[in-house]
C-alpha positions as CSV (number, residue, x, y, z in Angstrom):
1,X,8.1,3.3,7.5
2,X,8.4,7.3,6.7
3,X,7.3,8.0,2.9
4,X,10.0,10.1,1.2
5,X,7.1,12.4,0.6
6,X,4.7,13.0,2.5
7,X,1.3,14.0,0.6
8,X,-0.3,15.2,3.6
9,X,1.9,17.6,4.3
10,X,0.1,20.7,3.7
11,X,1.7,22.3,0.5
12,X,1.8,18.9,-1.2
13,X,-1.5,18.6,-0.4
14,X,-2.9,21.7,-1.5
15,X,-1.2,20.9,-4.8
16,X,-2.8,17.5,-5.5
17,X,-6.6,18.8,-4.7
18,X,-5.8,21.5,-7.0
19,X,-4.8,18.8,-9.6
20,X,-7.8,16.7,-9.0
21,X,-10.3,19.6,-9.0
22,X,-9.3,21.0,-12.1
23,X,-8.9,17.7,-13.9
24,X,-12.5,16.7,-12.7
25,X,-13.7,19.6,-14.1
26,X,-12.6,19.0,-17.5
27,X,-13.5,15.7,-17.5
28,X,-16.8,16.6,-17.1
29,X,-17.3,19.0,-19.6
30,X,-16.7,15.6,-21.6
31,X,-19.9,15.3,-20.4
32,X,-21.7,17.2,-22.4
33,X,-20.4,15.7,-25.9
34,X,-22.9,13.2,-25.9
35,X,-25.9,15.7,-25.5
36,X,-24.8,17.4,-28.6
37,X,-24.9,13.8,-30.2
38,X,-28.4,13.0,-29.3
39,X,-29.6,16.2,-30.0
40,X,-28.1,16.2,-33.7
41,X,-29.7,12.7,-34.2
42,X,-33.2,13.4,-32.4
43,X,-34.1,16.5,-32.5
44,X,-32.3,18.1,-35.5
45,X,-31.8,15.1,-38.3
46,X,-35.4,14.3,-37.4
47,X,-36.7,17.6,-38.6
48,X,-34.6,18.7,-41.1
49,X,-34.3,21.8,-39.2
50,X,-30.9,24.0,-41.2
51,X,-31.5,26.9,-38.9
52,X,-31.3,24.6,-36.1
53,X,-28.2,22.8,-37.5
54,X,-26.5,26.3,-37.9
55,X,-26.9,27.2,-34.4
56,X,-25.6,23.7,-33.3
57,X,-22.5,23.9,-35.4
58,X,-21.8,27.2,-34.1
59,X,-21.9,26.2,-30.5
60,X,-20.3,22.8,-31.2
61,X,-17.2,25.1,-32.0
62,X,-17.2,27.1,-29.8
63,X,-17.6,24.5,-27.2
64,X,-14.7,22.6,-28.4
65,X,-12.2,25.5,-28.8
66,X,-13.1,26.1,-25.1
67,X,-12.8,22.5,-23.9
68,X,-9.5,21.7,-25.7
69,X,-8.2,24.8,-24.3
70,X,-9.1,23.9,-21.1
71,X,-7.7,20.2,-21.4
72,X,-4.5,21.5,-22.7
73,X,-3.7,23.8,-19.9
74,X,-5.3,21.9,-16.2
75,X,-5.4,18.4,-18.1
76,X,-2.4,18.1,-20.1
77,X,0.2,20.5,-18.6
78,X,-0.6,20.4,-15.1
79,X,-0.5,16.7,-15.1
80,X,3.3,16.9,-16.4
81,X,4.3,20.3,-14.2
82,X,2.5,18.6,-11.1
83,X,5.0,15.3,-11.1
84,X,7.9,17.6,-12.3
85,X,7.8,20.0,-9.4
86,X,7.6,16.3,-7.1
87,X,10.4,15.3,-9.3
88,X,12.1,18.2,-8.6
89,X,11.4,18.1,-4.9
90,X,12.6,14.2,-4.7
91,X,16.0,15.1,-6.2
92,X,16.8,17.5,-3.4
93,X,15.5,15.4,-0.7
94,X,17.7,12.5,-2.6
95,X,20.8,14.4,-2.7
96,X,20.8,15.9,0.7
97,X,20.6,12.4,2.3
98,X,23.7,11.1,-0.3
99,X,25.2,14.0,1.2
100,X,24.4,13.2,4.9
101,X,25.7,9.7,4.6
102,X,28.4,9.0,7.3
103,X,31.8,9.2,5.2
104,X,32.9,5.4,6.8
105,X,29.6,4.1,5.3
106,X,29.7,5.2,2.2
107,X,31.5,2.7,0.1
108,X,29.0,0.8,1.4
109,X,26.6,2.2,-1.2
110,X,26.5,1.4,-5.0
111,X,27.3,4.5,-6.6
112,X,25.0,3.2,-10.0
113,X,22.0,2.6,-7.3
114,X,22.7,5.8,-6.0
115,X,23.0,7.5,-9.4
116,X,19.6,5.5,-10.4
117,X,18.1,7.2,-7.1
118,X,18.8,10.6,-8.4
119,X,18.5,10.4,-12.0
120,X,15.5,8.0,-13.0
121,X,14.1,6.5,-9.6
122,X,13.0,10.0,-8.5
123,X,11.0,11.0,-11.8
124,X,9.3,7.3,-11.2
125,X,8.5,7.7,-8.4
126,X,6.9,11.3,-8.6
127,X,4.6,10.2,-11.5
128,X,3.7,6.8,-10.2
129,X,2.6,8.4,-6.8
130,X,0.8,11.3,-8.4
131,X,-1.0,9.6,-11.2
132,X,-2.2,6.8,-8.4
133,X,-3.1,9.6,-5.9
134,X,-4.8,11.6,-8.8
135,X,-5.9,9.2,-10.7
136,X,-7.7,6.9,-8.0
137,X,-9.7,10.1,-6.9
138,X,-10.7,11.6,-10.1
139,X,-11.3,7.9,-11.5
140,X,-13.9,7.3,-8.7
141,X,-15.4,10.2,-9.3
142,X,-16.1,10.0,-13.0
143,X,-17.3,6.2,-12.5
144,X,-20.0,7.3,-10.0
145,X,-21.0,10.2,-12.2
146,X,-21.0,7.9,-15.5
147,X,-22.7,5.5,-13.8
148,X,-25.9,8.1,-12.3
149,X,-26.0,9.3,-15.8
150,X,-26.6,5.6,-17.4
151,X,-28.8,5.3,-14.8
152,X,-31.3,8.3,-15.9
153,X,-30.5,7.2,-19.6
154,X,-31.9,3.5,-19.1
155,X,-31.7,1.7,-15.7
156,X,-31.8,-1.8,-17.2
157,X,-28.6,-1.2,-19.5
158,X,-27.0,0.5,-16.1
159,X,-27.5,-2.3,-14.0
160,X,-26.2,-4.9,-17.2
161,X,-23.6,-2.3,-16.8
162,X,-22.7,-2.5,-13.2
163,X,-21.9,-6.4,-13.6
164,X,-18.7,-5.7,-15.6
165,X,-17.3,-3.8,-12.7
166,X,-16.5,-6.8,-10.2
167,X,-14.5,-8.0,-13.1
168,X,-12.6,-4.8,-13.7
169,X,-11.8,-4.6,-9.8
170,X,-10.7,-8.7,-9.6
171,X,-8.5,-8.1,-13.0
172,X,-6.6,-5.6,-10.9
173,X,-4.7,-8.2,-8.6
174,X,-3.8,-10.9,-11.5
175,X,-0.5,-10.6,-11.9
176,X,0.3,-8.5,-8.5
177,X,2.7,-10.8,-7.5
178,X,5.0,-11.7,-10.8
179,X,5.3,-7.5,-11.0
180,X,6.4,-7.2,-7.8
181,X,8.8,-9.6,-8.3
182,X,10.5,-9.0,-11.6
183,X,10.0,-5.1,-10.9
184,X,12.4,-5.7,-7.8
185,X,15.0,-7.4,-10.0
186,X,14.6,-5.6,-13.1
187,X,16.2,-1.9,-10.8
188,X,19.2,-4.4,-9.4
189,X,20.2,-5.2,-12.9
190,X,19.8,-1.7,-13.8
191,X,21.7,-0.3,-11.3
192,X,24.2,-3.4,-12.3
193,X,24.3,-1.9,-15.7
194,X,24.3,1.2,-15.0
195,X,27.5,1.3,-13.0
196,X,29.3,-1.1,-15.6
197,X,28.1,1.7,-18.3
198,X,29.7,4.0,-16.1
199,X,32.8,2.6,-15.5
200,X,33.4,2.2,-19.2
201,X,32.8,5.8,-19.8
202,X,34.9,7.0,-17.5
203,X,38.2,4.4,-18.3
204,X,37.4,4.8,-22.2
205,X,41.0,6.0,-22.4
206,X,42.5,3.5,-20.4
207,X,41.0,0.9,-22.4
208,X,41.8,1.8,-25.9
209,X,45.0,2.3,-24.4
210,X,45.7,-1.3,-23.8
211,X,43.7,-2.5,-26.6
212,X,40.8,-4.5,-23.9
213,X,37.8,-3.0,-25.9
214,X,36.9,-6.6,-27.2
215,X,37.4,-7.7,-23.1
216,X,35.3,-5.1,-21.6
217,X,32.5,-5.1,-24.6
218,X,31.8,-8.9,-23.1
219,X,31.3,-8.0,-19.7
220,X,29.3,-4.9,-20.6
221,X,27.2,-6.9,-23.4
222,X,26.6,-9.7,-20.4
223,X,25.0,-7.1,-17.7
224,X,23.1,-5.5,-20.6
225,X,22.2,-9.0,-21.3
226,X,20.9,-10.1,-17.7
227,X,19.1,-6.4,-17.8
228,X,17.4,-7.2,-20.9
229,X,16.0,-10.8,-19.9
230,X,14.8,-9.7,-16.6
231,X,13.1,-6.4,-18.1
232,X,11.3,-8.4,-21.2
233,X,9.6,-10.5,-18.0
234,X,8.4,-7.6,-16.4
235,X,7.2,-6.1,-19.8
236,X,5.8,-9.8,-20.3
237,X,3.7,-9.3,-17.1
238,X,3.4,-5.8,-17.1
239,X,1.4,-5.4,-20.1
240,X,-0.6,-8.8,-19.5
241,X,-2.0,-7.1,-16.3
242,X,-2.8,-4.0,-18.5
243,X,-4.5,-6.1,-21.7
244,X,-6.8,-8.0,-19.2
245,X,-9.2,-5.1,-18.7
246,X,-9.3,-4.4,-21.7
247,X,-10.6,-7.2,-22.7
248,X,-13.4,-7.2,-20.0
249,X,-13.9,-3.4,-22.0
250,X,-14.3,-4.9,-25.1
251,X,-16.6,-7.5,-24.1
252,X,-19.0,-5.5,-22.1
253,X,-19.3,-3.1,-25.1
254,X,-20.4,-5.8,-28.0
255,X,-23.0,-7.6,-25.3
256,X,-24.5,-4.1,-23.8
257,X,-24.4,-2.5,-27.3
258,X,-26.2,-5.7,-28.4
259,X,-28.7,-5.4,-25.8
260,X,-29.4,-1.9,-26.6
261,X,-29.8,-2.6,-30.1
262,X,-32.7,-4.9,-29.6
263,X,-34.0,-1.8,-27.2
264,X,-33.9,0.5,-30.5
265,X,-35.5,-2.5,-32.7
266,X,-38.0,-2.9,-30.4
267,X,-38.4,0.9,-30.2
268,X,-37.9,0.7,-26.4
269,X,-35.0,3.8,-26.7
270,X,-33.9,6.6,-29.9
271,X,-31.3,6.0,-31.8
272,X,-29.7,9.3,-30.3
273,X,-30.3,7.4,-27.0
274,X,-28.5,4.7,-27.3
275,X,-25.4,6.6,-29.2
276,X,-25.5,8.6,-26.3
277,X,-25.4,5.6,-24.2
278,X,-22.4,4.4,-25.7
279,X,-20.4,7.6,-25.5
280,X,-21.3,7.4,-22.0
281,X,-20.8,3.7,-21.1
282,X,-17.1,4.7,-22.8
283,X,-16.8,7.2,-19.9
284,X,-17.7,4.8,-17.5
285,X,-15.4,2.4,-18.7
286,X,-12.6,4.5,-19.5
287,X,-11.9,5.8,-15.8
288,X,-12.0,2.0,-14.9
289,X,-9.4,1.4,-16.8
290,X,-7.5,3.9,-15.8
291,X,-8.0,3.3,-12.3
292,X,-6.8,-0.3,-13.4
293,X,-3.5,0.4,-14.9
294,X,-2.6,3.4,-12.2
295,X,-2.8,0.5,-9.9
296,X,-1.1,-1.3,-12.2
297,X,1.5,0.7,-12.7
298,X,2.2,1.3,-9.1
299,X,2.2,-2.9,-8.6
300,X,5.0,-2.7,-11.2
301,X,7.1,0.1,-10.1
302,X,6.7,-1.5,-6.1
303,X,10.3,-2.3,-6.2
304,X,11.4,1.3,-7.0
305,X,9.2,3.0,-4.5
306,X,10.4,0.9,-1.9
307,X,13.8,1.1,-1.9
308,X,13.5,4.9,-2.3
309,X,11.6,4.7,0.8
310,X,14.1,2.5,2.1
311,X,17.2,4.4,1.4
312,X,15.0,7.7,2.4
313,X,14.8,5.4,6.0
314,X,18.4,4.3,6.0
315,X,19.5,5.0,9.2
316,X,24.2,5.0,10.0
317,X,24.5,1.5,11.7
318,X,28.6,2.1,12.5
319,X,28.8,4.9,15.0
320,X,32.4,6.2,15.4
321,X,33.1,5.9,19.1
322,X,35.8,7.9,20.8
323,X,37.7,7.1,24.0
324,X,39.0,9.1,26.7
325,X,42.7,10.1,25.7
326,X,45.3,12.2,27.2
327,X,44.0,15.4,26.2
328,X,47.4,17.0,25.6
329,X,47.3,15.0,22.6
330,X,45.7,15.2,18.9
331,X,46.1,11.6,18.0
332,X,46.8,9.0,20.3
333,X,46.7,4.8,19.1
334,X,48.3,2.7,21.2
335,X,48.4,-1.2,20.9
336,X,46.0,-1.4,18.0
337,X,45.5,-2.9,14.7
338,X,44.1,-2.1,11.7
339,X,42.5,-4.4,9.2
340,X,41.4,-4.3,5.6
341,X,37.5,-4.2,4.5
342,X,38.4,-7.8,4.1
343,X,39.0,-9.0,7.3
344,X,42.9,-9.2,6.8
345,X,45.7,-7.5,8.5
346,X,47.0,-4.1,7.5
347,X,49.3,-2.6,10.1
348,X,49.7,-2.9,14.2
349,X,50.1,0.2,15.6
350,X,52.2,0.3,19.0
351,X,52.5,3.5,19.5
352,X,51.4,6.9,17.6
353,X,50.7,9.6,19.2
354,X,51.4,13.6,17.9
355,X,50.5,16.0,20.7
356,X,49.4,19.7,20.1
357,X,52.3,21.4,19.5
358,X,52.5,22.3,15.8
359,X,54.5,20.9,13.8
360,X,55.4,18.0,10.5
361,X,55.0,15.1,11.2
362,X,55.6,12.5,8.1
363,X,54.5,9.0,7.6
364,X,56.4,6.6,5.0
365,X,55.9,3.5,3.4
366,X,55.3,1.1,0.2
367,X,52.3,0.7,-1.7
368,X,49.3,-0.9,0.4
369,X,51.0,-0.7,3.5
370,X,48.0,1.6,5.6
371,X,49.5,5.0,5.2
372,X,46.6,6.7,3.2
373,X,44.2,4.2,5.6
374,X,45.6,5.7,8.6
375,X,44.5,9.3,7.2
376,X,41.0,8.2,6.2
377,X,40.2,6.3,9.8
378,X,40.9,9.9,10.9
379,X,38.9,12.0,8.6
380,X,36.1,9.3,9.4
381,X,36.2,8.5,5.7
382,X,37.4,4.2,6.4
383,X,35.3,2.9,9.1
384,X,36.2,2.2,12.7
385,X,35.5,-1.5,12.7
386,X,38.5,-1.7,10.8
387,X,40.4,-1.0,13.8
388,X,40.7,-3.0,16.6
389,X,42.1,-3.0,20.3
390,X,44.5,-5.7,21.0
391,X,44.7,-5.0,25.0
392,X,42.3,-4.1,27.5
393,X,44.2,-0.5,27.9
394,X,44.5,0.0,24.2
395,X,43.4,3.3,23.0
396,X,42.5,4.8,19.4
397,X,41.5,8.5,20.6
398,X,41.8,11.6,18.9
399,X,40.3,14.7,20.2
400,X,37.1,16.8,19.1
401,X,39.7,19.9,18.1
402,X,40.7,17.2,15.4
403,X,37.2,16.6,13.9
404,X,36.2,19.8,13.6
405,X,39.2,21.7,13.2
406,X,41.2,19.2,9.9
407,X,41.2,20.0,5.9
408,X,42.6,17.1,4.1
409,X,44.0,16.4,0.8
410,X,42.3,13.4,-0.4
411,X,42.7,11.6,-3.5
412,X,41.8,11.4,-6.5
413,X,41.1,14.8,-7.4
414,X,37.2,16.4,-7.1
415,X,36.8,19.2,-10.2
416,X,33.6,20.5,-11.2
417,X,32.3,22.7,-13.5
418,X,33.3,26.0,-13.5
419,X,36.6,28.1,-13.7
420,X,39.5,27.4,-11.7
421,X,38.9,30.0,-9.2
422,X,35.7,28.5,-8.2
423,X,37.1,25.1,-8.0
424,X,39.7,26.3,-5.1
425,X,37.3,28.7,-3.3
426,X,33.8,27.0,-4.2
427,X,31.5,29.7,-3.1
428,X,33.3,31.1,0.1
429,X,33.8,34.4,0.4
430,X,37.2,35.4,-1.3
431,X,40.3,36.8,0.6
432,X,42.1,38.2,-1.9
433,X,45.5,38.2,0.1
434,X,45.5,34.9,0.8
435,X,44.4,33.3,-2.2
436,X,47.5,35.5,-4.1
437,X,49.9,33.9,-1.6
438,X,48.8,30.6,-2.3
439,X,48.4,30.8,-6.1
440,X,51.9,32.5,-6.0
441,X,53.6,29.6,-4.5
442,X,52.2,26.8,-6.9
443,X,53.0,28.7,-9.9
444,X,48.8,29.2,-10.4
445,X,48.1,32.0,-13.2
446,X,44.9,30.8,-14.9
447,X,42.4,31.5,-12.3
448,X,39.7,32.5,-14.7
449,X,40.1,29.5,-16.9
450,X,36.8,27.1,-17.6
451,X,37.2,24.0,-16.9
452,X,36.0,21.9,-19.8
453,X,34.1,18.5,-18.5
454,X,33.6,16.8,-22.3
455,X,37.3,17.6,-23.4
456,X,39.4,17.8,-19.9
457,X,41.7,20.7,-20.8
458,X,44.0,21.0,-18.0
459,X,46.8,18.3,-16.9
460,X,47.3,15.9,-14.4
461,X,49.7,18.6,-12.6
462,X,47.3,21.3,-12.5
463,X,44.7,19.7,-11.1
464,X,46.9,18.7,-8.7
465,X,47.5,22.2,-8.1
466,X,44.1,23.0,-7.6
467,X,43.7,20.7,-5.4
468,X,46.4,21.6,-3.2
469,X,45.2,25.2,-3.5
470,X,42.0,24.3,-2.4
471,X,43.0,22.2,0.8
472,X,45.5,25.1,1.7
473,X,42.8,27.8,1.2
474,X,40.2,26.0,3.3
475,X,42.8,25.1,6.1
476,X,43.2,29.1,6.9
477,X,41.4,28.6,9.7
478,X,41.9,25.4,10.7
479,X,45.1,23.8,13.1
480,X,45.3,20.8,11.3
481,X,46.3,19.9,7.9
482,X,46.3,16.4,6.3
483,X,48.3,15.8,3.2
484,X,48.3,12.5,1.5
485,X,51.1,12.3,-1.4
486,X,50.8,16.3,-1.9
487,X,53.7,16.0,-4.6
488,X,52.1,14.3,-7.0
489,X,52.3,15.2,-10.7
490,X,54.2,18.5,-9.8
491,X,57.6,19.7,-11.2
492,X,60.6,20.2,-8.8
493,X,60.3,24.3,-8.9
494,X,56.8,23.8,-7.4
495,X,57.9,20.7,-5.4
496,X,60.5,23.3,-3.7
497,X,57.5,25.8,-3.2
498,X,55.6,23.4,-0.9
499,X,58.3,22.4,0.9
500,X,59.2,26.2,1.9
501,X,55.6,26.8,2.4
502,X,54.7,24.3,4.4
503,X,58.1,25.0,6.5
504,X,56.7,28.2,7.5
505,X,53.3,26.9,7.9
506,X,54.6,24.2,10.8
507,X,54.8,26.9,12.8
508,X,51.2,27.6,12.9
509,X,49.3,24.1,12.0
510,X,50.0,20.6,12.8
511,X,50.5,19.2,9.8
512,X,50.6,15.4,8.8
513,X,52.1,14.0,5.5
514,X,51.8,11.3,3.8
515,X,54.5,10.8,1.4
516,X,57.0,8.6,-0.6
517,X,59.4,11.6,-1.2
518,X,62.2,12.2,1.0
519,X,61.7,16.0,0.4
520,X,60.3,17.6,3.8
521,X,62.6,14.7,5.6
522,X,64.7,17.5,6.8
523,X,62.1,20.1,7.7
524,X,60.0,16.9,9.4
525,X,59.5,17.2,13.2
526,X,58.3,13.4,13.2
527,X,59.5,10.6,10.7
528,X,57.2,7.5,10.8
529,X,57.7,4.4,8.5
530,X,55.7,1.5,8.2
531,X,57.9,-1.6,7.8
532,X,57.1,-5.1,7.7
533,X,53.2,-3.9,8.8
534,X,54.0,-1.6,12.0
535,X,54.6,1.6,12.4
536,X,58.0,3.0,13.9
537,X,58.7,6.0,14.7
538,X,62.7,7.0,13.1
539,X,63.2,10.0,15.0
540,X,61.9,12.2,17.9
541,X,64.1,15.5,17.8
542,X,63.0,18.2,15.8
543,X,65.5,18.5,13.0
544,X,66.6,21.7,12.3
């Protein structure tokens, strides 16, 4: 399986030695704390030497306003930019492939997964990697330097010393299995809760309006709930495999302290030596448990780094297939039906086909009945295994001018932040003319207004507007024009605009409507209504 980031790749590589290098080197001027220690006992306490003790403050400080400088800078901040800049990188790589995603497979995604993915996954994963990466390396390091210092110091405690570390490396793998598991489960229920927290937020309104807060506090409170249970089990197990090193530290440091002791006592090793020992052992022992809970850490976070992988991987499974068609046509389904995401029956389609003359074409019907899924199998946003042949000659074709050449009105309304110019345009380069004549004719004279996301000032009819606008601008240059329920929210003066707009615009485009109105009935080249789950086609003249 492809990583989502690859650390061999030769910038991200460049930028972990970096990290490792310059945290090793700090480290090690740790290195020299204890010789300060041991001199101060030894050589300095011993003689009651003031001159001495003057010069080995005055180094001492200067010493430590150079080492914590040192750690703040390539220890401490490096080691937060360094997973930030990952961090960074991750969200971009996320978002492009959200973005990438075939429209017909996306509902197959949960949106609070893919919202996890962006928002908390990404930072996970960027620190996990790089403080296992980093810390593995430098860990190593310091353990085989610590341990060729004991060594020098006293052999016999280093080699006392060296039997602990078996029992470090087997505490490692304890638990590996329960944090797998529960870490797996514990980013389901989040994403679970997530997307219930979500959905909350965003129908707020709608709740207090019909007074369900009670109703939808229970269902929240019983994902928050599940969350909670399965996250104290992998804190249960999470910290267990952290605590059980520690232990091992603890009890290596009373016996090999103990044995030292009776060195001292039997005046086998100084006093500085053995305090200098200890400091040193600590370094040993410190790494080791580092080491310990970056592999522990990346145990417990398994679950999130593979399914970021594994989305990152996620290759489209439904491939949109077209057949050969007459090519004098746009759209051609013949002997066809169309079937909900659950398996049942939406709409037989006989015969629908609108060739490329330009034109409006309208299609009518209740509620549920497939007119907005007709639209969407399209635009490629519904998938095509909802459609199936019913004949051996059946054909659901429409041609390449189609794909590439469409802009389509689909609902519900996208705004983002910004003023309602950019929310029409996006970043395209303006035409002046053309925006004017389109703003004119939905009664649009706020373009510099900012739309405000935490108290949505602006009404269901202008976004409407805007969203109109915005198809209408981006279909300049395009034949085809898609239009599900464009007449929503609007008032009859802007109603009447559209309709002698797009009676004008027929001339140029071939446009297709979906509607309940009767409005452009009498401007319509094609009326088709969908009764009793076909389509049939009311008239074939062009009214004039």
């Amino acid at each position: 399986m492809k990583k989502i980031l690859d650390f061999r790749e030769k910038k991200n590589l460049i930028k972990i030695i970096k990290l490792i290098i310059f945290s090793f080197i700090g480290i090690s001027l740790y290195y020299i704390l204890p010789l300060f220690t041991k001199y101060l006992i030894d050589d300095i306490i011993s003689t009651n030497s003031i001159k001495e003790l003057k010069i080995w403050l005055f180094l001492g400080l200067g010493f430590s306003v150079f080492l914590h400088l040192y750690i703040f800078y390539f220890l401490k901040y490096q080691w937060d930019k360094i997973p930030l800049y990952f961090s960074v990188k991750l969200k971009k790589i996320i978002l492009e492939k959200i973005f990438k995603i075939k429209k017909y497979n996306y509902k197959d995604f949960d949106k609070g997964q893919l919202l996890n993915y962006l928002i908390s996954d990404s930072g996970t994963y960027a620190n996990v990697m790089i403080t296992y990466l980093g810390t593995l390396t430098i860990g190593i390091l310091r353990v085989i330097t610590g341990y060729i210092i004991l060594f020098i110091i006293n052999p016999i405690l280093s080699l006392i010393s060296a039997i602990f570390i078996p029992l470090y490396v087997f505490s490692m793998g304890i638990n590996k299995k329960k944090l797998e598991q529960y870490s797996k489960l514990e980013r389901i229920k989040a994403d679970e809760f997530i997307t219930n927290a979500n959905k909350n937020i965003e129908g707020k309104i709608h709740i207090n309006l019909y007074q369900k807060e009670k109703y939808f506090e229970k269902i929240f409170e019983k994902k928050l709930e599940e969350w909670r249970n399965i996250r104290l089990k992998y804190s249960y197990w999470y910290n267990f495999g952290k605590e059980v090193p520690m232990f091992v530290n603890t009890l290596s440091s009373f016996i090999i302290m103990s044995i030292g002791a009776y060195y001292v006592i039997s005046q086998k090793m100084t006093l500085g030596s053995l305090i200098m020992f200890s400091q040193y052992l600590s370094m040993l022992f410190e790494p080791l448990s580092q080491i310990t809970q970056a592999i522990v850490e990346k145990q417990s976070n398994k679950g999130i780094l593979n399914r970021i992988n594994n989305f990152y991987n996620y290759n489209e499974e439904k491939k949109l297939v077209l057949e050969n068609g007459n090519k004098d046509n746009i759209i051609e389904i013949k002997d066809c039906t169309i079937y909900t995401e659950n398996k049942e029956k939406l709409l037989e389609i006989e015969d629908f086909i609108i060739n490329k003359s330009n034109g409006l074409y309208i299609i009518k019907g209740k509620n549920g009945s497939g007119k907005t899924t007709i639209l969407n199998l399209l635009t490629q946003i519904a998938s095509p295994e909802i459609i199936k042949k019913n004949k051996k000659n059946s054909t659901f074709y429409f041609s390449k001018e189609f794909i590439e050449s469409c802009s389509y009105l689909y609902n519900p309304v996208y705004l983002f932040e910004g003023d309602v110019k950019t929310n029409i345009i996006f970043n395209n380069t303006e035409d002046p003319q053309y925006l004017k004549e389109i703003i004119s004719m939905l009664n649009i004279n706020n373009l510099d207004k900012k739309i405000n996301f935490q108290n949505l000032n602006i009404s269901l009819g202008e976004k409407q507007k805007i969203h109109l606008a915005r198809v209408l601008y981006f279909s300049k240059d395009k034949n085809i024009l898609l239009l599900d329920e464009p007449l929503s929210n609007l008032d009859y003066k802007t109603k009447e605009n559209i309709k002698d707009y797009l009676g004008k615009l027929k001339e140029e485009k071939i446009i297709l409507v979906v509607s309940h109105e009767n409005l452009f009935d009498d401007i319509a080249n094609k009326i088709y209504n969908i009764i009793d789950n076909k389509i049939l086609e009311e008239r074939k003249e062009v009214i004039e």
